[in-house]
N, C-alpha and C positions, 0 to 999 in steps of 0.2 A: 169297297171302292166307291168312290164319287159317282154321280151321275153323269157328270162334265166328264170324267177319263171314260166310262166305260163307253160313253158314244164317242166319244173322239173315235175309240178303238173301234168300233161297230166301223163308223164313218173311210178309216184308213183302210181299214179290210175292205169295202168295197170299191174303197178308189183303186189299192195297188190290184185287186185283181181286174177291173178295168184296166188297168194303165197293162196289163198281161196279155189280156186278149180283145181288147179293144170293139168287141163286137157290140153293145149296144153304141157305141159314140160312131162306128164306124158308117152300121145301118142308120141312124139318126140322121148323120151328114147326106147320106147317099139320098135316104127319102126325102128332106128338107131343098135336096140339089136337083132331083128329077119334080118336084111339086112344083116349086117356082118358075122351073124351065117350061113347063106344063102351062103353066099361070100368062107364061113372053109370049110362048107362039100361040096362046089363046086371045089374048090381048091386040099383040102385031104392031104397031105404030099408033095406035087409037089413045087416045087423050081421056084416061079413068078418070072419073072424080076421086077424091080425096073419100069419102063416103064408101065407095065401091071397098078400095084397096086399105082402108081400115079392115075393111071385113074380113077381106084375101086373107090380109097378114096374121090376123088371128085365128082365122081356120088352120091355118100353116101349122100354128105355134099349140092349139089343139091338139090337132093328128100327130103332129110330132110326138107331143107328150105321152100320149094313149101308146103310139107307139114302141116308146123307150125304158117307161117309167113302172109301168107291168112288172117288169123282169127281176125288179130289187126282190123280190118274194121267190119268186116261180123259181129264179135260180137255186135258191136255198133248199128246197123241197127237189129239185132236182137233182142236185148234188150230194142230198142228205146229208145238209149239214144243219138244218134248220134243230134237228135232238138236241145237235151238239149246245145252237146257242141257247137251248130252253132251260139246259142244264148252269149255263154258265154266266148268263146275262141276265138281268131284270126285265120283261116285256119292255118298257118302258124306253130303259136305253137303248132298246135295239130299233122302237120305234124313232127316235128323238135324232139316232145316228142313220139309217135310212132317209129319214125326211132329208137333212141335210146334205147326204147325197145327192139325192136327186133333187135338190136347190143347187148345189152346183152344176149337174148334169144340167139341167134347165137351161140357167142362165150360162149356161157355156155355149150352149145351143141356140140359144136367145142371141147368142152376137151374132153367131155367122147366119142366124135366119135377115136381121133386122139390115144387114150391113149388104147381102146378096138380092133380099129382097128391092133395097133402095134400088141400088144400082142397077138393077134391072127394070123396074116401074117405074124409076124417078120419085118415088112418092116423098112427099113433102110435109113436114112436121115442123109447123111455124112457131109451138111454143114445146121444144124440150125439158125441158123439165120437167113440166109438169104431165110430159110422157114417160120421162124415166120414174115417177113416182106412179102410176097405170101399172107399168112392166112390173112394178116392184111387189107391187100390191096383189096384183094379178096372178104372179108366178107363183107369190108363197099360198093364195087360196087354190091353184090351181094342181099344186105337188102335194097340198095336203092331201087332198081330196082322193089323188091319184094314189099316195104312200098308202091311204087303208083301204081303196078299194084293190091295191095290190096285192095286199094283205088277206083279204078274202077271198078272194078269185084264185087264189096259189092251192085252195084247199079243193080247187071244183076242178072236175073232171074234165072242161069244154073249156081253156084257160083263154086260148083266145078269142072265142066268140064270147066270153061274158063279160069281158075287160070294157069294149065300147060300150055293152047293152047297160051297164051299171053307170060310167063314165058321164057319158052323156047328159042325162035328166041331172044328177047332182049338179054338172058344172053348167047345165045352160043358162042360171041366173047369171054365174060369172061373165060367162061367153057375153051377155047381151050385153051385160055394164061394162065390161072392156070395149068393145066396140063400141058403144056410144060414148066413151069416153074419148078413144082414140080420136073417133070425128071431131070431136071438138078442137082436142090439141091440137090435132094437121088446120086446124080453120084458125088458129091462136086465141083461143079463148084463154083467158087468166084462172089460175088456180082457185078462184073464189066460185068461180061461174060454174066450176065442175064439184063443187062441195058434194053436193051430191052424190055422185058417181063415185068418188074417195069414201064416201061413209057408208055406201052398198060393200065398197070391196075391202076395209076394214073389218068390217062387223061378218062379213063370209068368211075372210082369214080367220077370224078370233074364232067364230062359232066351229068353222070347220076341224082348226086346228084341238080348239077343246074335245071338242066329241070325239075325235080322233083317236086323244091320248085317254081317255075314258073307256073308250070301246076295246082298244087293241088288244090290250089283256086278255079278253075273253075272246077274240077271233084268236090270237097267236095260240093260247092253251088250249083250240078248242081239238 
């Protein structure tokens, strides 16, 4: 079989059993919904900078993550079915089809953070675009990163206290370079001015994504 069918298949299998029981997108919503409201009444009527609530909003979309994105693994080993796919799937696509789950879980998540956060801060993003290219860049270094630390942490005893303890240090390069990117875009700086900040979060996707699919094999088999 292709690499392209057997993740699709990886991929459908854990959307329909998402779409079954709904509990990671459910708690996702719920903590993205209590974080922000958390974020108003700390706020109140006070006038954030644009600086501040770059920050906000990427801590949001962090926690979230950490939150949600765990589970692609944990479940499998839970359910004992993780034999099943060792027998029946190549490491590879089952990493390739996971990742892309949780690239959708993400950015599914990614709207109703970006669209409830607005409206409730007012926060203001003067050159779009070249925020939706931050978000884009960001999300795919940020679910790699998450897809193998999920991968390893499924094997440890303490599942969810090791998830942040790992999390963290890997994505804090990302964290800072999305934030200071975001400042820029809510201020309108043009896509040239942030070259920069585009070729930290490129070169973390690529790297991340590489070592990722390099590694896996040897966490999955281990």
């Amino acid at each position: 079989m292709s690499l392209f069918y057997t993740s699709s298949r990886i991929f459908k299998k854990d959307f329909k059993s998402e779409l079954r029981n709904r509990y990671v997108i459910n708690s996702l919503l719920m903590f993205v919904l209590v974080t922000i409201s958390i974020i108003k009444f700390s706020i109140g009527d006070e006038k954030v900078e644009s600086d501040i609530l770059s920050g906000l909003l990427w801590i949001v979309i962090f926690f979230a993550a950490i939150s949600g994105l765990a589970r692609v693994f944990i479940k499998e080993e839970e359910k004992e079915t993780s034999f099943a796919l060792k027998l029946s799937v190549d490491p590879i696509s089952i990493f390739i089809g996971k990742l892309f789950f949780n690239l959708a879980l993400t950015f599914f998540v990614n709207i109703f953070i970006f669209i409830l956060f607005i409206l409730i801060t007012n926060f203001e993003i003067k050159n779009f675009s070249a925020f939706v290219l931050i978000v884009l860049l960001g999300n795919i270094g940020m679910v790699s990163a998450s897809t193998i630390i999920a991968a390893i942490i499924s094997k440890a005893n303490t599942k969810g206290t090791l998830y942040p303890v790992l999390a963290f240090p890997v994505m804090l390069p990302l964290l800072i370079t999305v934030i200071s990117a975001t400042k820029l875009a809510s201020s309108g700086a043009d896509i040239y001015t942030m070259m920069s900040e585009y070729q930290i979060l490129f070169s973390y996707a690529v790297v991340i994504t590489t070592v990722s699919l390099l590694l896996f094999k040897f966490v999955w088999e281990d």
